[in-house]
C-alpha positions as CSV (number, residue, x, y, z in Angstrom):
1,X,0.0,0.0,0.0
2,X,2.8,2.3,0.7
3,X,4.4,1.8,-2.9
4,X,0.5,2.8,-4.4
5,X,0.7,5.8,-2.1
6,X,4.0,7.3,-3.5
7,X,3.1,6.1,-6.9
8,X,0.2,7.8,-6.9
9,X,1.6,11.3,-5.5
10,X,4.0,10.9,-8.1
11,X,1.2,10.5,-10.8
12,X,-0.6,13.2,-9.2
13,X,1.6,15.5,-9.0
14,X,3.2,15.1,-12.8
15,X,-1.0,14.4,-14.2
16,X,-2.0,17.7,-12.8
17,X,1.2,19.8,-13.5
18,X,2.2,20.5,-9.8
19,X,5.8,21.4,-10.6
20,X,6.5,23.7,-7.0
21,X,5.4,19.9,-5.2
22,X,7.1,16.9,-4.2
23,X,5.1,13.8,-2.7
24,X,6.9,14.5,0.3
25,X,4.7,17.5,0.7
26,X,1.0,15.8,0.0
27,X,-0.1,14.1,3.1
28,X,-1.9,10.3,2.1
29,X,-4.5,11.6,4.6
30,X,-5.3,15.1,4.1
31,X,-7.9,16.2,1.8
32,X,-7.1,16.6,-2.2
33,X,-10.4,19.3,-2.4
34,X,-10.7,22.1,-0.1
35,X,-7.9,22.6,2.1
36,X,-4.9,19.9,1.8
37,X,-4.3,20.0,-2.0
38,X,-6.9,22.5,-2.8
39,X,-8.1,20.7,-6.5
40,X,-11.0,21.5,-7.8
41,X,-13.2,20.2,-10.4
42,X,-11.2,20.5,-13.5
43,X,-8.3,18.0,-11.5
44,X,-11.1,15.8,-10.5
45,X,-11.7,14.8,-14.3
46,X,-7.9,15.0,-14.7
47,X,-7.5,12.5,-11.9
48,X,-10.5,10.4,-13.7
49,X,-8.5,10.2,-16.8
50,X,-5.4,9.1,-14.0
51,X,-7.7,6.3,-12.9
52,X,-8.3,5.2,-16.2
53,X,-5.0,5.7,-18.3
54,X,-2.7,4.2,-15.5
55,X,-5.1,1.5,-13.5
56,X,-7.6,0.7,-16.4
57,X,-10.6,1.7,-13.4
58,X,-13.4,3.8,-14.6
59,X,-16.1,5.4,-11.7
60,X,-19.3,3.9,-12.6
61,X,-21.3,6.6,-10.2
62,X,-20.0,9.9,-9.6
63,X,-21.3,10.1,-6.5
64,X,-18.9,7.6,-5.4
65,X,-16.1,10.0,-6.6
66,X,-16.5,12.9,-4.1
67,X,-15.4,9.2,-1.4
68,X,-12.9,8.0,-3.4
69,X,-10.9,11.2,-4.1
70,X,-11.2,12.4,-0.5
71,X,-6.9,11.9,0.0
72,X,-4.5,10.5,-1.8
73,X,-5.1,7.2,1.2
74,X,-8.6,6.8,-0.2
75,X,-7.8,6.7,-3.8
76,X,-4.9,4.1,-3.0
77,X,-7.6,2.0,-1.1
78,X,-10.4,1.9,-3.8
79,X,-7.7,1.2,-6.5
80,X,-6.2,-2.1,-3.9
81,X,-10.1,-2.9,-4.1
82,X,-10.7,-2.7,-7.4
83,X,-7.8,-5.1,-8.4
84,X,-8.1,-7.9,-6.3
């Protein structure tokens, strides 16, 4: 899980152009919307595409979203889900 976590800030982090951060800087547990990260909308589709290009997992109800992008911990969790 800890490999997914750093993999994914990684991803995150090159998918959404954060060039001034380093996944030493993005908590697994703090928030990606709002405070923590502070995405918004346009990087939730971005991290969408993330899901699909790198993992081959698509979101069947966006509603499930807003739960599964809550931290970079959450989104390692549904994808360890998802591929067992």
């Amino acid at each position: 899980m800890e490999n997914l976590i750093q993999n994914l800030k990684v991803q995150i982090i090159e998918q959404l152009n954060l060039a001034e951060t380093k996944p030493e800087d993005i908590d697994a547990s703090a928030p990606l919307f709002g405070e923590g990260l502070g995405l918004d909308s346009i990087d939730a589709l971005e991290l969408i595409v993330l899901l699909e290009k790198n993992y081959g997992l698509k979101i069947a109800d966006p509603k499930d979203a807003k739960n599964i992008f809550q931290s970079v911990k959450t989104l390692a969790e549904y994808i360890s889900s998802q591929k067992k």
